[in-house]
N, C-alpha and C positions, 0 to 999 in steps of 0.2 A: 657836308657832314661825312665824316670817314667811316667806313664799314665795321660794323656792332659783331659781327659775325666770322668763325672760323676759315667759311666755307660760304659757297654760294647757293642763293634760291633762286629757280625759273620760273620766271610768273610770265604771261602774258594777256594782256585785257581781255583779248577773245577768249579766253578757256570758256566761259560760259557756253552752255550747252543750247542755249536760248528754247528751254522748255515751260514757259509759264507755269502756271500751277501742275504741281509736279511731285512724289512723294521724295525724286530725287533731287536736292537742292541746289540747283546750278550755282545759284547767286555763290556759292559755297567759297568759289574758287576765289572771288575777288571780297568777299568777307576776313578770309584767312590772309591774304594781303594785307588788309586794313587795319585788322588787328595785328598782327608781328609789326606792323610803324607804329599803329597810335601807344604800345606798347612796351615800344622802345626796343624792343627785342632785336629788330632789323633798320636797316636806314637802306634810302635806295639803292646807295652802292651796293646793297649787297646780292641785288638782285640782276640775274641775263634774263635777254628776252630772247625766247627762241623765233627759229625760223620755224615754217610747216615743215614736217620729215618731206624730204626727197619721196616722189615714187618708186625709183628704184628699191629705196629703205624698206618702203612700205612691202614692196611688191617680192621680199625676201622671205615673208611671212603668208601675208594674203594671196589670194586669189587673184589674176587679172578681171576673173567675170565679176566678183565681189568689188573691188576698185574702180571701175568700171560704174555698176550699180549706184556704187555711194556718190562719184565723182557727176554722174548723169541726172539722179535720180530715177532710177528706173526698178525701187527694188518693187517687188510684190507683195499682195496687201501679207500675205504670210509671215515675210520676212522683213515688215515694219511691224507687225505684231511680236514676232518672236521679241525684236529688239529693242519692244515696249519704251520706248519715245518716238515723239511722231518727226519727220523727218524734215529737216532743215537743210541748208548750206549752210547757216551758222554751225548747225550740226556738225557737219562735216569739215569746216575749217578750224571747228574745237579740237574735232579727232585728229586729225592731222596736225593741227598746234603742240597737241598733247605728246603725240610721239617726239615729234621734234624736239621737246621738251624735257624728255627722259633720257634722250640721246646725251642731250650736253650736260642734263644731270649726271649720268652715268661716266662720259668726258671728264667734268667735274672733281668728280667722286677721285677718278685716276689721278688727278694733280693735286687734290687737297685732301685726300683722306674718305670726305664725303661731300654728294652733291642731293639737292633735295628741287624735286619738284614738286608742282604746289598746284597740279591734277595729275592725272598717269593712274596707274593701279586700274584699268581697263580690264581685268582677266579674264571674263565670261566671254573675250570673241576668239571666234576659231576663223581659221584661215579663209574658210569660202560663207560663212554668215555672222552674222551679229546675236547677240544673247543680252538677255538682263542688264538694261543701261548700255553696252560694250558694243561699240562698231567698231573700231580698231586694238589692235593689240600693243601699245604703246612698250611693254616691256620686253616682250619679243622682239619686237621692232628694234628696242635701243642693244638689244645684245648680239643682234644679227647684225649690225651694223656697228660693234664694237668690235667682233668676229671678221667679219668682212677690211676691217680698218689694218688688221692682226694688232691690236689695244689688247686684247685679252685670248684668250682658249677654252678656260672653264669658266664659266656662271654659276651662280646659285640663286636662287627665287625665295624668300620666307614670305609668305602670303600669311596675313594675321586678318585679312576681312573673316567675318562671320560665315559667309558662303565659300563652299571648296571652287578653287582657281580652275573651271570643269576646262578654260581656253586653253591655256597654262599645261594642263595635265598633255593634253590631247596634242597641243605642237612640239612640245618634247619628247613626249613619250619615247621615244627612237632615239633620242640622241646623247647619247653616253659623257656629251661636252657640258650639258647643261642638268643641274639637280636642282628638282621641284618640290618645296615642303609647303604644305596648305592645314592651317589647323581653323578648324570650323566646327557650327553647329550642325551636328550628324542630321538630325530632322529638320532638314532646310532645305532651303534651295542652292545649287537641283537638281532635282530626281536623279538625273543621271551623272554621277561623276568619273569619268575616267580617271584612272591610277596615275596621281603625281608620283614620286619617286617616294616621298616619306607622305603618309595621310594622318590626320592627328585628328580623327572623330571625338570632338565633345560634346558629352552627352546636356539636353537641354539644363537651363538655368545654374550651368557652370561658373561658379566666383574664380576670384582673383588667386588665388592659391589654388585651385585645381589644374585652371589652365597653363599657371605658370611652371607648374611642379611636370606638367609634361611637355610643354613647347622648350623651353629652356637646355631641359636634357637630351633633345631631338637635333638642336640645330648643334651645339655643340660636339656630339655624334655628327653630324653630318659635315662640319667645318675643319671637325683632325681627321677624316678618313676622306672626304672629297676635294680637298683644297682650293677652293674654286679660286679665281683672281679678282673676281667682285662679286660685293653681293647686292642684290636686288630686293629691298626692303618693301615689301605692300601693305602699307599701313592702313588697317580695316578701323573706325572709328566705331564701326556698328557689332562688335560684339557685350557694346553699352550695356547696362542694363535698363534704360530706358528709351532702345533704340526699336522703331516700330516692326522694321523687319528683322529684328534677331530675338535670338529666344536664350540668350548667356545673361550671365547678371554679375559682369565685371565692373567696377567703379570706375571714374576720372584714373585716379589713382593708380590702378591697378595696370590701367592702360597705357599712361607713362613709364610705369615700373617697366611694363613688357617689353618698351618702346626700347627704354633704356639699357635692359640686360642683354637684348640681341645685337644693340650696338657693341655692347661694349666686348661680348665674347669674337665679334670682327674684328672688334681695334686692337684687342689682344693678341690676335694673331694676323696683324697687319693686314687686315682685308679692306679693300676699299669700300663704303656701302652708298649706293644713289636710292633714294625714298620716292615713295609715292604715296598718292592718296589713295584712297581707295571707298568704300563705304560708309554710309552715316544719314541716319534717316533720324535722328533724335526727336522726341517731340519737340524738345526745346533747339532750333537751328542753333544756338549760340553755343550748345551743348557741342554738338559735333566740331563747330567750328575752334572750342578751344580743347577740345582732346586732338585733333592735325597742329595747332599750334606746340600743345605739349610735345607732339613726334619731333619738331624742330628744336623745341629747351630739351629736350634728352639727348638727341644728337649735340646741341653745342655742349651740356654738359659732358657728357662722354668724351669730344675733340677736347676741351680744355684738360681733362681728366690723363688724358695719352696724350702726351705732345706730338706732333706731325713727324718727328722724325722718329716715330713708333710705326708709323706708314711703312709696309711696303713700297720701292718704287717700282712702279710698270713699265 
């Protein structure tokens, strides 16, 4: 069967986080596979499978004593609490899968317009520990080694998860090459956020017209005055309104809308975008799994919408 698809998706079997009962939904990663085929939406062809990121890749970002930790098992009970899942080598061959996976999404993205991976959106880790779900920083990782390649110079990050990108904020923070936008729910987690470049606090049980009437106008400001060379989509599922750990009240709908109008203000100005996943704790699993699938029909709709030779070449 010949590929359904503009652009390519990174799946690999392992994403699975292998956390049993869990309020974070591993199975998530190979759910959203299974629907984009039985769906029609994708055919194998249209999917790479990645390799793990290099350590070097990794080690661009992270810590050696953090890498180290993860790759031994040696972290402390502290720092398997802070990172609230309990610890695997599946674990850790997820996280590693996962960067490597945003890499060649991001690769991708450079040769067709857009690349989409299908885990990644890791934000909450910082360079020497792990936070909320996130032991590696899969997005940093693919743009430090998109940097290091010389592929690109400038990056851009739109973080649309429910929680401010607090990994995100903190590894950039310094670096004038890469611009961080995070819109989230202000009374969230967590507590502490260090300063992305752009912060878009929305205030609890925010609908669809509130949040879009300010993210919309943030990144477009931010894409004719920083001009990055790709952008880095973190597709949050859990600013749901029936999502456990968020507190907005945006619909299906609302969240493809969003999906779709920051695609489209990229493809307008010839930006490349590589997607991830990010958050989604719905009560209903199928919920989450088909607002990640919407992220991918709003990216192919937007690709068909701008033909490829509206692309930027890199």
């Amino acid at each position: 069967m010949k590929a359904l698809l503009p652009f390519k998706l990174v799946y690999h079997e392992n994403y699975d986080l292998n956390l049993g009962p869990h309020v974070f939904p591993s199975q998530k990663f190979r759910l959203l596979q299974e629907m984009l085929l039985r769906e029609g939406i994708a055919a194998q062809e249209d999917f790479l499978r990645p390799n793990p990121a290099a350590d070097e890749d990794i080690l661009r970002v992270h810590t050696s004593d953090w890498v180290r930790k993860l790759k031994t098992g040696t972290l402390t009970a502290s720092e398997v609490m802070k990172l609230e899942v309990p610890y695997s080598k599946e674990l850790v061959e997820a996280v590693w899968l996962a960067a490597g996976g945003t890499i060649l999404a991001g690769q991708a993205a450079l040769r067709d317009g857009f690349g989409s991976n299908l885990s990644g959106g890791f934000h909450h880790a910082y360079p020497g520990h792990g936070e909320g779900f996130c032991a590696i920083h899969d997005v940093a990782v693919a743009i430090r080694k998109l940097q290091a390649d010389g592929a690109v110079k400038k990056a851009i990050v739109v973080d649309t998860d429910v929680h401010q990108g607090n990994g995100t904020a903190a590894i950039f923070r310094a670096d004038a090459a890469v611009f961080t936008i995070s819109i989230h729910q202000e009374n969230n987690y967590p507590a502490h956020k260090p300063p992305s470049s752009v912060d878009l606090n929305i205030a609890d049980r925010a609908d669809d017209d509130e949040y879009l009437g300010v993210l919309i106008p943030a990144v477009q400001k931010a894409l004719d005055e920083f001009q990055p060379e790709i952008l880095f989509y973190v597709g949050g599922a859990d600013p749901y309104c029936e999502d456990q750990l968020g507190g907005l009240s945006l619909t299906k709908e609302g969240l493809k809308l969003r999906d779709r109008q920051v695609f489209e203000e990229a493809r307008r100005r010839r930006i490349p975008v590589a997607t991830t996943l990010a958050g989604g704790y719905a009560r209903r699993v199928e919920d989450t799994i088909r607002i990640h699938v919407n992220t991918v029909l709003a990216a192919r709709e937007v690709a068909e919408k701008y033909p490829q030779e509206s692309v930027r070449r890199v």
